[in-house]
C-alpha positions as CSV (number, residue, x, y, z in Angstrom):
1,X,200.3,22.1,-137.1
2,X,198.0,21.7,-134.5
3,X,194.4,21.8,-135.2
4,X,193.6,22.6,-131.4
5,X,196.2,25.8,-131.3
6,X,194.1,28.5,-129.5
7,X,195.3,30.6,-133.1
8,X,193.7,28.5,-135.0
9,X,190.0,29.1,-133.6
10,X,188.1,31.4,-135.8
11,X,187.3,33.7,-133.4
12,X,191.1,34.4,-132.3
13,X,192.5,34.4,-136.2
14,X,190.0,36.8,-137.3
15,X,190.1,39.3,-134.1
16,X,194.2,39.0,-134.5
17,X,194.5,39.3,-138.1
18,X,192.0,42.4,-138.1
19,X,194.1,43.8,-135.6
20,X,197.2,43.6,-138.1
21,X,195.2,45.2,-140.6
22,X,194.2,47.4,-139.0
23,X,197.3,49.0,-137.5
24,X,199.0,47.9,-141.4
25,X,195.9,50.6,-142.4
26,X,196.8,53.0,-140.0
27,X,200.0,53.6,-141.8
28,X,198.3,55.1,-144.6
29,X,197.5,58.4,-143.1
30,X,200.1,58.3,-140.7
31,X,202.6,58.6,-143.4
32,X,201.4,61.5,-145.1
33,X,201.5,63.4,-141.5
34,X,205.1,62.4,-141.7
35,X,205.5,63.8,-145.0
36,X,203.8,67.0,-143.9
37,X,205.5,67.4,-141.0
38,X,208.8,66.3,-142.2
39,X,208.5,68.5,-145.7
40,X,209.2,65.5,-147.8
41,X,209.1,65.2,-151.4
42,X,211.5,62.9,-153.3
43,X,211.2,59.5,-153.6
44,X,214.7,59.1,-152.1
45,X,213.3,61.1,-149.0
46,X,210.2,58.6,-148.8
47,X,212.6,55.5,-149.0
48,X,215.1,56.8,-146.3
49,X,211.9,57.9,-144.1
50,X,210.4,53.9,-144.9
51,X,214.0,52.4,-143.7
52,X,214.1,54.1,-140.7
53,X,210.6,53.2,-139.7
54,X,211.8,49.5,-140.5
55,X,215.2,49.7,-138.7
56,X,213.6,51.3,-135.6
57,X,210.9,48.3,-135.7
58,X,213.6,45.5,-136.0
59,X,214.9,47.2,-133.0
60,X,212.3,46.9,-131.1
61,X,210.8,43.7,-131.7
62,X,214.6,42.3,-131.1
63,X,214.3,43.8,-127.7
64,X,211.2,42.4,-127.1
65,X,211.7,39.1,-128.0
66,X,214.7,38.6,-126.1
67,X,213.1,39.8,-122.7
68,X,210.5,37.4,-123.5
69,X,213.1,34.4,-123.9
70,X,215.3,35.9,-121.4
71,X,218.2,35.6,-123.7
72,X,219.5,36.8,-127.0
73,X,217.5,35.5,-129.6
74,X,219.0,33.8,-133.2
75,X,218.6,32.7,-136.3
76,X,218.8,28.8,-136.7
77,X,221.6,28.7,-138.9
78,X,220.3,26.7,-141.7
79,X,217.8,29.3,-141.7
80,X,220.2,32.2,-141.8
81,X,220.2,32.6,-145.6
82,X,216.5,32.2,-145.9
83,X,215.3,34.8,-143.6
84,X,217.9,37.6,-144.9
85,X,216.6,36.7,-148.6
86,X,213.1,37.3,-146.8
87,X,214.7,41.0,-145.3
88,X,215.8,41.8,-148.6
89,X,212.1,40.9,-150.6
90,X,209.7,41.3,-148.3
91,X,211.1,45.0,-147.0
92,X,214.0,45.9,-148.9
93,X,212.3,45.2,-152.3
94,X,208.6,46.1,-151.8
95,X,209.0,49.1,-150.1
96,X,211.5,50.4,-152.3
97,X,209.1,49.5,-155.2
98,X,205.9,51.0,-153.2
99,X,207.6,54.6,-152.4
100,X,209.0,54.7,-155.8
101,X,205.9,53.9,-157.5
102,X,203.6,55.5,-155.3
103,X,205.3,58.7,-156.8
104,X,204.5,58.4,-159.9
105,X,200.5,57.2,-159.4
106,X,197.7,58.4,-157.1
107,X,197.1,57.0,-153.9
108,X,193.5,55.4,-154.9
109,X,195.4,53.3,-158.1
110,X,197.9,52.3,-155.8
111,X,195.5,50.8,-153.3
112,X,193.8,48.5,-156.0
113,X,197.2,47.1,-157.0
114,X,198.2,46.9,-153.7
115,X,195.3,45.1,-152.5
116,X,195.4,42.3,-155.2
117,X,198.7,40.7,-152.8
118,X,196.1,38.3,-151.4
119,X,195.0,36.6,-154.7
120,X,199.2,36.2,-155.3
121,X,199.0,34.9,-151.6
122,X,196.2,32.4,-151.8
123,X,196.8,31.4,-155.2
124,X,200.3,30.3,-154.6
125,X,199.5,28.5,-151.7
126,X,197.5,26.7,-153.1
127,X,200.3,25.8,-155.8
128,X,203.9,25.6,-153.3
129,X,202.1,24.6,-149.9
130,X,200.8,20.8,-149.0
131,X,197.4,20.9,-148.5
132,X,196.5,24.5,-148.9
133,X,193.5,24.1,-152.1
134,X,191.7,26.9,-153.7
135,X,188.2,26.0,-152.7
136,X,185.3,27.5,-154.7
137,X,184.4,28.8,-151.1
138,X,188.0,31.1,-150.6
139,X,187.9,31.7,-154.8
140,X,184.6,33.5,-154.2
141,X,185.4,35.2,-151.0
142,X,188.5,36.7,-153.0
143,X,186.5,37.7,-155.8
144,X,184.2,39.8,-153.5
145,X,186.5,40.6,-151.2
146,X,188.5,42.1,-154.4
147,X,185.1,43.7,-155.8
148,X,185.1,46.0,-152.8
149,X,188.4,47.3,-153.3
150,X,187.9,48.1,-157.0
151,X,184.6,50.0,-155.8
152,X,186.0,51.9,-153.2
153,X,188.6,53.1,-156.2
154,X,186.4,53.1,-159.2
155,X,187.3,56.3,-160.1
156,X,191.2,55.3,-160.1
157,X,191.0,52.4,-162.8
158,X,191.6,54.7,-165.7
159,X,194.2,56.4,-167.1
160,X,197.7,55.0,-168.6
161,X,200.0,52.7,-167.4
162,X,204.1,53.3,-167.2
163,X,206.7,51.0,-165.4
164,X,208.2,53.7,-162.6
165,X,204.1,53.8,-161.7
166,X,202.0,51.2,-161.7
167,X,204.9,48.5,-163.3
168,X,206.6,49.1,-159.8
169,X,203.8,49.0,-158.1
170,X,202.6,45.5,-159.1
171,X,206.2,44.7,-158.5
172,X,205.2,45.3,-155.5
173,X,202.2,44.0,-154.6
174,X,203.4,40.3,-156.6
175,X,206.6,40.4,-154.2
176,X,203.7,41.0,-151.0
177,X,202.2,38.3,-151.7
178,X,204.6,35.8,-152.1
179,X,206.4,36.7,-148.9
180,X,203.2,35.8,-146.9
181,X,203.9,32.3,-148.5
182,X,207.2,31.9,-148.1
183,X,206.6,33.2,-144.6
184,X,205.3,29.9,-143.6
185,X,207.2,27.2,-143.7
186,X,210.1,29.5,-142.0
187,X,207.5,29.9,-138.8
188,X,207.1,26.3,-138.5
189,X,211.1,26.6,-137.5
190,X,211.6,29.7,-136.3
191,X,210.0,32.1,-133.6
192,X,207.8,35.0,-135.8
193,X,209.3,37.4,-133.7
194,X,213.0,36.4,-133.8
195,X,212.0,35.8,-137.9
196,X,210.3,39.8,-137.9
197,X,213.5,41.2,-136.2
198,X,216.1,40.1,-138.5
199,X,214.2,40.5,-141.7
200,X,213.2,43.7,-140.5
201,X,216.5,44.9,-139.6
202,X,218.5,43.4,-142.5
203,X,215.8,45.1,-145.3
204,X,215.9,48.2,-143.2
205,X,219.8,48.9,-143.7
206,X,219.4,48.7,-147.5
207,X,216.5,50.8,-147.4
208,X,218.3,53.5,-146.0
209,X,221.3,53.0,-148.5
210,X,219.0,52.5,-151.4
211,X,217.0,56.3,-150.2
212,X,220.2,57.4,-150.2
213,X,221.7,56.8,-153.5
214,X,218.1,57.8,-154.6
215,X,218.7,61.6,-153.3
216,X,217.7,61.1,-150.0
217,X,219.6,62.9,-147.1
218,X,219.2,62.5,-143.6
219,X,216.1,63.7,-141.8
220,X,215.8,66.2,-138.6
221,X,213.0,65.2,-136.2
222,X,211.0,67.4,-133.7
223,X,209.6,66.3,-130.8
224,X,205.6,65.5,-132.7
225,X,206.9,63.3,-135.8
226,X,209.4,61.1,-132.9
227,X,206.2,60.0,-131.1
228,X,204.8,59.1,-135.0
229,X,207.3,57.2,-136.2
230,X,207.6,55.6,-132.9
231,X,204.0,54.6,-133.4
232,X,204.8,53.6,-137.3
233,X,207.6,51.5,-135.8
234,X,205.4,49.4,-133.3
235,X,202.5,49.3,-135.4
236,X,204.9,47.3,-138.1
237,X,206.6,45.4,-135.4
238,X,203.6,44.2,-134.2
239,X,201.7,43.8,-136.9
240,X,203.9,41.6,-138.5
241,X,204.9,39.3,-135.7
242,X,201.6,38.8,-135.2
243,X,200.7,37.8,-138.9
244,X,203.9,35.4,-139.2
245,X,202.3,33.6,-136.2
246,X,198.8,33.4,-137.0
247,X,200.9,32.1,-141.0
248,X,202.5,29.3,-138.6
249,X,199.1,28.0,-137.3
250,X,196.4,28.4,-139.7
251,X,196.2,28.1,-143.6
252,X,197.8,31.1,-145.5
253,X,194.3,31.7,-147.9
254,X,192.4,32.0,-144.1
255,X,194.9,34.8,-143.0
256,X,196.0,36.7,-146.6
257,X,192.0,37.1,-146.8
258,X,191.7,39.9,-144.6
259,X,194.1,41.9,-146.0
260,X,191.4,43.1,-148.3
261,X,190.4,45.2,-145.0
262,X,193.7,47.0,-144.7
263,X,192.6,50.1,-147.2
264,X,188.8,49.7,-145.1
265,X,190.7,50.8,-142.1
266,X,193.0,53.0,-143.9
267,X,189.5,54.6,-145.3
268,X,188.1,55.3,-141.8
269,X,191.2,56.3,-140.2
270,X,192.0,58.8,-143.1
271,X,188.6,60.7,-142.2
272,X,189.5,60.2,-138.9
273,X,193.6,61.8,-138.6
274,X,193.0,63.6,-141.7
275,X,189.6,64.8,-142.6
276,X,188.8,62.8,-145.2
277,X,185.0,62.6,-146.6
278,X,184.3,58.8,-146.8
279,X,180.4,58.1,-146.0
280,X,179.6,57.9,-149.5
281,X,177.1,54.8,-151.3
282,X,180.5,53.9,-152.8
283,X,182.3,53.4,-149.7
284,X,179.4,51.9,-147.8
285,X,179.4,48.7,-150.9
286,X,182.9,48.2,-150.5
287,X,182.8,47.8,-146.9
288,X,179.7,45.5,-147.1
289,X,181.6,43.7,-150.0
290,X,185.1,43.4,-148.1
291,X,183.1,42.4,-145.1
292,X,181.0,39.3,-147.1
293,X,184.5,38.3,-148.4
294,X,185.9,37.7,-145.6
295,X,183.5,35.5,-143.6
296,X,182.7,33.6,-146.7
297,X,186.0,32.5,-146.2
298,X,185.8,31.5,-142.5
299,X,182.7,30.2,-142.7
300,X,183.0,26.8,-140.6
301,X,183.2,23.6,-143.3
302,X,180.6,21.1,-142.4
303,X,182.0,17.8,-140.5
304,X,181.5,15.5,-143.8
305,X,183.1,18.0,-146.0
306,X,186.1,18.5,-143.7
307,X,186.7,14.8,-143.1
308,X,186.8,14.9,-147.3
309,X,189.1,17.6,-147.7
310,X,191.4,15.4,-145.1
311,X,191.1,12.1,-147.0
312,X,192.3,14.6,-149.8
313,X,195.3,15.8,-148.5
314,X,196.5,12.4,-147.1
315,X,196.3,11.2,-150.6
316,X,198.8,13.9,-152.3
């Protein structure tokens, strides 16, 4: 890694991975348009709806990359196996968890769960990557970070617990945040965007098969919810060839942080697309919350405690 990467500069990692989040946010109401507009109501519906939004962004980031490299772009093959398992967790398995689960739970429960893939993120870093610690610095920013989300939702904590709900759901959110760490090491070796099409793609196929063995059927677009899953498809495609590259160049606690933005974003563009009341005391304190976490984290270390956290590393 280099330390002098124009993606590793504070300034560029935090504009781009606020960017991912918030087009990842984006989603939130967007998909309930596409419900609306689509009439769609069982879970195998939702899954079939997700895989084509998946396939259709494989699709297009493939394109793109190759008229970026001029040529068609592959999979290393000693890598082949490792970014189809990647396809199959990181989209096959957590989105058909998410849309199954999310049917049996509110929206507001499903964001707290959700939103705790960044502790799974920055916690196993610190545990399966060299030199990626758990500082008391990122522990705190999580922990506020996290505080902001469970405000924003305080009113979806209670009520029971059952495995199609909330068990699939953490399912989940634990398989989230381990693909942000496995994520890593495959960028070092691979283009993010040749790594996004393929995974994309491969996941996509056995979403579809999966919505359809759930019930699903095939779904008739008009000319509005195209342009939206269009949108749904670059938003993903870019979103996540953007975060796999900023994974490659920067420590994965210093990128998972902001993910406790995405349901910030998803807040404001609710009210926004949809009409949604937000500016509420509750809202305002998760925002300031999710906003303190975040730059606690990427704060700059002073030049003594940097050299120490070097000498560290060099010694494990």
């Amino acid at each position: 890694m280099k330390d002098d990467h124009v993606l590793t500069k504070t300034s560029v990692r935090c504009g781009l991975a606020l960017l991912c989040c918030m087009l990842w946010g984006s989603a939130f109401p967007c998909i309930k348009l596409g419900y609306e507009w689509l009439q769609i109501e069982t879970a195998g519906e939702k899954i079939v709806f997700a895989g084509y939004r998946f396939l259709l962004a494989g699709f297009l980031t493939f394109a793109v990359a190759c008229l970026i490299e001029k040529r068609i772009i592959r999979i290393q093959r000693p890598f082949v196996p490792h970014i189809l398992g990647l396809g199959f967790l990181n989209t096959t398995t957590q989105y058909t968890c998410f849309y199954i689960g999310m049917s049996y739970i509110t929206g507001t429960k499903g964001s707290i769960i959700d939103a705790a893939s960044t502790f799974i993120s920055i916690l196993l870093a610190h545990f399966l990557i060299r030199g990626e610690k758990l500082t008391w610095r990122s522990g705190l920013g999580c922990m506020i970070g996290f505080a902001g989300i469970v405000i924003i939702n305080m009113e979806g904590i209670t009520g029971g617990i059952t495995f199609m709900g909330e068990g699939l759901m953490i399912i989940s959110m634990v398989v989230h945040g381990a693909c942000t760490v496995f994520t890593k090491p495959l960028a070092k070796k691979n283009a993010p965007m040749t790594i996004t099409a393929y995974q994309m793609a491969f996941g996509s196929v056995f979403l579809v098969l999966i919505g359809f063995a759930a019930g699903g059927h095939a779904i008739s677009f008009d000319g509005k919810s195209v342009l939206l899953l269009l949108y749904m498809a670059i938003l993903s495609a870019t979103a996540f060839s953007v975060w796999t590259l900023l994974l490659k160049y920067n420590e994965v606690g210093k990128v998972a942080i902001f993910g406790f933005s995405i349901p910030i974003f998803g807040m404001l563009l609710s009210s926004i697309l949809l009409g949604e009341a937000i500016f509420t005391l509750k809202n305002i304190m998760a925002l300031v919350c999710v906003s303190v976490g975040i730059i606690i984290v990427n704060l700059p270390q002073k030049r003594g405690q940097e050299a120490k956290e070097i000498g560290k590393r060099r010694l494990i």
